[in-house]
N, C-alpha and C positions, 0 to 999 in steps of 0.2 A: 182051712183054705188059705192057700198063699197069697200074698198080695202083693205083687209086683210095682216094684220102684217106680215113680212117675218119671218119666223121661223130661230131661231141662226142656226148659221154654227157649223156644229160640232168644226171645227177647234179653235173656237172662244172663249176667255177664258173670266169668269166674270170678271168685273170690281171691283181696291177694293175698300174698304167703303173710302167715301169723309169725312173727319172731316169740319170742320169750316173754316181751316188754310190751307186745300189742303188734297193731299194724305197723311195720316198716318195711322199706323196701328191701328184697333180697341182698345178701351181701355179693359182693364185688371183687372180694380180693384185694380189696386198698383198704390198710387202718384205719382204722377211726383216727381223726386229730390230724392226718397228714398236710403237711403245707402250714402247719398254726408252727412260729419263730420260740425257739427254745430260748427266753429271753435271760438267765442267770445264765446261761452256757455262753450266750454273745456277748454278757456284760466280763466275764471272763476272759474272753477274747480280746473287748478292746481294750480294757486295761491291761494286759501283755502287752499288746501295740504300743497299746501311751509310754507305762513304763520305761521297756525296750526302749521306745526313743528317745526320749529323755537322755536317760542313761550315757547312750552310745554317743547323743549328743555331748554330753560334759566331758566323755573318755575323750570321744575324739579331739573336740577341741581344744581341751588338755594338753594331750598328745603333740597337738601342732602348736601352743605357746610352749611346750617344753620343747620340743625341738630348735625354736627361734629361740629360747634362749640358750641350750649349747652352742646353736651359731652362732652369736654372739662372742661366746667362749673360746669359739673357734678362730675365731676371726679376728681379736686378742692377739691371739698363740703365733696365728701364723702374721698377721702384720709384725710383731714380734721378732719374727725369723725372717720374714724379710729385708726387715732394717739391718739386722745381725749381718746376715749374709752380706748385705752393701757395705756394712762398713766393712766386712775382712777386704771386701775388693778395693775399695780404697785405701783402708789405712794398710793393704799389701803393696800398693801401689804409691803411696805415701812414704812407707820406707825405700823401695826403689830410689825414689824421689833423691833420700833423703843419700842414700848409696851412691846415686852416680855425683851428688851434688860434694859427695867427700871424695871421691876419686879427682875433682877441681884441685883441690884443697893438697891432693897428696901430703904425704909426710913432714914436708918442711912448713906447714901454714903454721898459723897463731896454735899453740898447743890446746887453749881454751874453747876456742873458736869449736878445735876438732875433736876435746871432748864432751861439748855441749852435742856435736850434729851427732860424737858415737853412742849418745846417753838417749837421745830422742830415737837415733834406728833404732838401737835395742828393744825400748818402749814400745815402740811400732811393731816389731817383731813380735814381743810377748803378748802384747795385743791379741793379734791376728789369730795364733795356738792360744789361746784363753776365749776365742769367740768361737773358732771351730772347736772345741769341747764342749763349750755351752750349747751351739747348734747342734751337734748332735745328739744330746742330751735332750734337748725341745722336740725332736720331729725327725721319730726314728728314719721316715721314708728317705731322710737326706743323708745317713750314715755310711751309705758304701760312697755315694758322691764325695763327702766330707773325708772321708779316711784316702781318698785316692789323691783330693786337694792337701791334707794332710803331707802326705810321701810328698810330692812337689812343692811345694814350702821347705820341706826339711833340706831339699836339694837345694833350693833356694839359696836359703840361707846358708847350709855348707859351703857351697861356691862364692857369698859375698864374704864371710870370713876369710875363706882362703884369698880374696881378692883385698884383704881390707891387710889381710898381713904382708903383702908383697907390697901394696900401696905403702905403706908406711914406712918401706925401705926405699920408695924409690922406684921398687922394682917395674919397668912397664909391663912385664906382662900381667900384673896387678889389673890392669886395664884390658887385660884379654880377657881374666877371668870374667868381671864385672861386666863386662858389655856380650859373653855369653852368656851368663845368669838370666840379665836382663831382658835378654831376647828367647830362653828358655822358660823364664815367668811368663810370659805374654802367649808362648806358645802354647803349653801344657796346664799353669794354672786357670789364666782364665779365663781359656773356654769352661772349663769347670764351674767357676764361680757364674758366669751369665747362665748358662745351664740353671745354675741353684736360683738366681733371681728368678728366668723364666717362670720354674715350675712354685714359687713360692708366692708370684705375685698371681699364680690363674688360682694356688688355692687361700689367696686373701681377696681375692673377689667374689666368688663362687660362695665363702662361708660368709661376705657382707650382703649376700642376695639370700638367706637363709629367713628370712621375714613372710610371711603368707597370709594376708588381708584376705584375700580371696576365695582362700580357702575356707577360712574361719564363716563369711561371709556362705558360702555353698552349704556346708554345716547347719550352719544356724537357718536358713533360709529351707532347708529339707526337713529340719526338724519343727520349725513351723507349720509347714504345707500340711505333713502328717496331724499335728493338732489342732489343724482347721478342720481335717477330713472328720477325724475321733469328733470332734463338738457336732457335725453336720450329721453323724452318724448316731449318736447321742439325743440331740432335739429330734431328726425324723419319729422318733419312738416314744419321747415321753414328752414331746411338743413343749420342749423348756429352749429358746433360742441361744441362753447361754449356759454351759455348765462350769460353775465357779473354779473348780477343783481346775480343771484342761484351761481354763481363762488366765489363772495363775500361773499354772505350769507355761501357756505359751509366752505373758510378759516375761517371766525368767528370762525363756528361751531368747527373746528377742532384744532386752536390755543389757544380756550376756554376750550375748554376738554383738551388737555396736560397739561395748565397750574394750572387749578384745580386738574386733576387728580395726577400730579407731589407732587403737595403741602399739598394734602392725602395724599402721598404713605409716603413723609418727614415727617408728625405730625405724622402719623402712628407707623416710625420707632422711633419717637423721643420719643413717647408714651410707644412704646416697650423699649426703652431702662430707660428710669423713671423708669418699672414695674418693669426692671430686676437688675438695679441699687442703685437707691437712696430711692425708695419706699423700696424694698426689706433690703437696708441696715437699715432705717429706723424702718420698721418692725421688723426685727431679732435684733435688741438693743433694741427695747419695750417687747421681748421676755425675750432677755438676762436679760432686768435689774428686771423683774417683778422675773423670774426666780433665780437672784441670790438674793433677798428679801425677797423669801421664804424660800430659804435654810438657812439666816439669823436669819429669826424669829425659824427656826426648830435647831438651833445653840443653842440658848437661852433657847427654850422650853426641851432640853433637860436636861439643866443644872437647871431651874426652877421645875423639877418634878424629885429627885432625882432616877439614877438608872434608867430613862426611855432611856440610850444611843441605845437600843437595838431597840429601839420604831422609836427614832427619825433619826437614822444616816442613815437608807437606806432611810427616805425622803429625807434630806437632799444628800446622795448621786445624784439621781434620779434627782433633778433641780440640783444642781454641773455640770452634764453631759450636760441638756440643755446649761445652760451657756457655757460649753468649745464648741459645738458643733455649738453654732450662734452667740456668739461675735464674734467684729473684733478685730483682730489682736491688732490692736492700744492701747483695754482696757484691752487686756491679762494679762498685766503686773501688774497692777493693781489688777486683779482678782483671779492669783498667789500669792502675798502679802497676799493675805486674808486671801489663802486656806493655807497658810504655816502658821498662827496663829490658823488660826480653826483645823489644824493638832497635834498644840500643845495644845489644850482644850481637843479633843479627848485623849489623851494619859494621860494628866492628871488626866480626867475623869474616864476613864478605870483603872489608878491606884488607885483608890479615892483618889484621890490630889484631893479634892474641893478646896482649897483656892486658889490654882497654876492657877483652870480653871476657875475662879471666876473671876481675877486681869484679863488674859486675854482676858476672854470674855467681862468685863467692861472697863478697861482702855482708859483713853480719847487719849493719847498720842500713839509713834509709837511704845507701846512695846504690843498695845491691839490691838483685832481684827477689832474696829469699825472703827480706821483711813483708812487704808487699804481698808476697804469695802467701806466706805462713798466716798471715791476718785473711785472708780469702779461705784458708784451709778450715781458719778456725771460726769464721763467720756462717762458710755453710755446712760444720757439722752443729754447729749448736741448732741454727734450722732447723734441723735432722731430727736434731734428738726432742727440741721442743714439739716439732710437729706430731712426732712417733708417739709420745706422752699423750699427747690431746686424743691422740687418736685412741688408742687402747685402753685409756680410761675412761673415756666415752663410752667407747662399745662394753667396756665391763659393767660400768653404771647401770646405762640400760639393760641390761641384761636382768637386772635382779624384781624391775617390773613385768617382764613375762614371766618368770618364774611364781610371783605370789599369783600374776594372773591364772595361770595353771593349774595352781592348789584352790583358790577360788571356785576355779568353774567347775572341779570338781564336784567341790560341795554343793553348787548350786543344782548342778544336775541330780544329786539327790534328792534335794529340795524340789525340784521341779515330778521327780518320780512320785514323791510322797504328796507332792499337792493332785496330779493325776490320781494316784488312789481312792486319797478321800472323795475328791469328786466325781468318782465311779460310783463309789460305795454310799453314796446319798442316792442315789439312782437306783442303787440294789436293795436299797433301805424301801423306797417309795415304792418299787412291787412287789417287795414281802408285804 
């Protein structure tokens, strides 16, 4: 007889689904373990982060002390070439000088007299072609400028020769030569030569602003931030508030950056003070001297082309003014001797006293205009050249403290990679 299944009890609740393991509840379709933190994969992760920063940290700011100190190097070269360049213009300007002040002299003066001024032009001359070789030679970007000034020099000079051999006879048009030269120099050369200052002195500025505190400082300042983040990231997980390893690696970080960035901020000011100091003094006596050289030659040229006072004395005014307004102090005195002799040429002149303005414009001794000036000439190039020294051995000095700083922070950014390691690795140590 069959015996039929007893029907459930209302009261009676399904059973749940049996897994393998026992009672669990049906699967879902989501893993087991989902949401639980793969923690040797994240410890992996952030010591990449660490590292990496570190790293990039030391590169870069490497990077930016090696850069300030080629600037430095730069800044040398081109103060350097700036100087050069000022003295071709004055001491081109200085032989003019020294050219119209022998066409005074013509042929029949003291023989001694006129082979002392023809041994000083020469000098002058050779000068001038031995600094434009050397300038070009220093800073290729002035070489087509330099060879064009080159050509007009050479013209130059062809014309005062040929003016220098008619002079010695007598000859006047000796003095036509000489006083086209002159006026063919001023035309042709040196716009050239200001041109060369211009662009020599925007890049001795530009390579003394070559210093970057700030930079260093942004560097160092991000690569902290990140090793604050890593140690924040670090305690949330294994509830340590400090991790040794990142605590090291961030002091690096941060006694590396003051001490670079301090040693910017110092070449920085010391850079600024060169510009505004010994460069600039430098500068304004390569002005002064070029300046009072041509009111010299404009001294001469006036008394060389009779009657031209009226021509010559507001040039001559006009660098006077330069001169009084950028020498120092020290060559004033100097510079007033001159002007109190050329005040007496003037006046002789305007009386026609030629012979009165003659004696003092030529006179070797302290009754003529040239001793006076020749002592100004030679007071503000020594200026010149003292100031120029200070300055470019300055900037090279300094220069060789960013450089080890460089090689330094290299290393220390290693150093800071490897102390981030270790102090992951005591981490990855503690949840093995």
């Amino acid at each position: 007889m069959t015996q039929l299944a007893a029907a459930p009890s209302p009261r009676m609740k399904p059973a749940p689904a049996r897994s393998r393991q026992g009672f669990w509840p049906a699967p879902t379709g989501k893993p087991v373990g989902a949401g639980v933190e793969d923690t040797p994969s994240l410890l992996n992760r952030l010591q990449i982060i660490g590292i990496a920063t570190v790293l990039a940290f030391g590169l870069l700011s490497a990077l930016i002390q090696f850069l300030s100190y080629q600037s430095d190097g730069r800044a040398a070269d081109d103060t350097e070439q700036l100087v050069r360049v000022q003295e071709i213009q004055s001491t081109l300007l200085r032989a003019d000088a020294i050219a119209t002040n022998l066409a005074l002299i013509g042929g029949s003066g003291d023989p001694e007299q006129i082979a002392d001024r023809d041994t000083e032009y020469d000098a002058a001359i050779a000068r001038v072609f031995t600094l434009i070789a050397q300038a070009a030679e220093a800073q290729p970007a002035d070489e087509n400028a330099l060879a064009a000034l080159n050509v007009e020099v050479s013209a130059y000079a062809t014309a005062i020769a040929e003016a220098r051999s008619n002079l010695r006879q007598n000859w006047p048009v000796g003095k036509e030569y000489l006083s086209g030269a002159s006026a063919a120099l001023r035309a042709d050369a040196l716009p050239i030569l200001e041109n060369l200052v211009t662009a020599n002195s925007e890049r001795a500025d530009d390579s003394m602003g070559g210093q970057h505190p700030f930079w260093l400082l942004l560097v160092g300042l991000a690569a902290v931030g990140v090793l604050v983040w890593l140690n924040l990231q670090l305690a949330r997980r294994f509830r340590r508030y400090v991790n040794v390893g990142v605590a090291v690696a961030g002091v690096i970080v941060v006694v590396t950056t003051l001490v670079a960035a301090i040693a910017a901020w110092r070449a920085d000011s010391q850079n600024d003070g060169l510009q505004d100091e010994e460069l600039r003094m430098a500068v304004d006596q390569a002005e002064a001297r070029t300046a009072g050289n041509d009111a010299k030659a404009y001294e001469s040229l006036r008394l060389v082309k009779r009657g031209s006072g009226a021509t010559y004395e507001p040039l001559w005014q006009e660098s006077a003014e330069v001169v009084t307004d950028v020498a120092d102090r020290s060559i004033l005195d100097e510079w007033e001797a001159y002007v109190a002799k050329h005040e007496a040429i003037v006046r002789s002149d305007n009386e026609d006293l030629r012979g009165p303005a003659l004696r003092v414009a030529t006179a070797a001794g302290a009754n003529g205009s040239n001793a006076p000036f020749d002592a100004f000439d030679a007071a503000a190039q020594k200026l010149v050249d003292d100031n120029a020294a200070t300055t470019t051995d300055e900037l090279r000095a300094g220069r060789t403290l960013a450089l080890i700083g460089s090689l330094l922070t290299v290393v220390l950014g290693f150093a800071a990679a490897v102390a981030v390691a270790r102090g992951i690795g005591a981490r990855r140590r503690e949840y093995a």
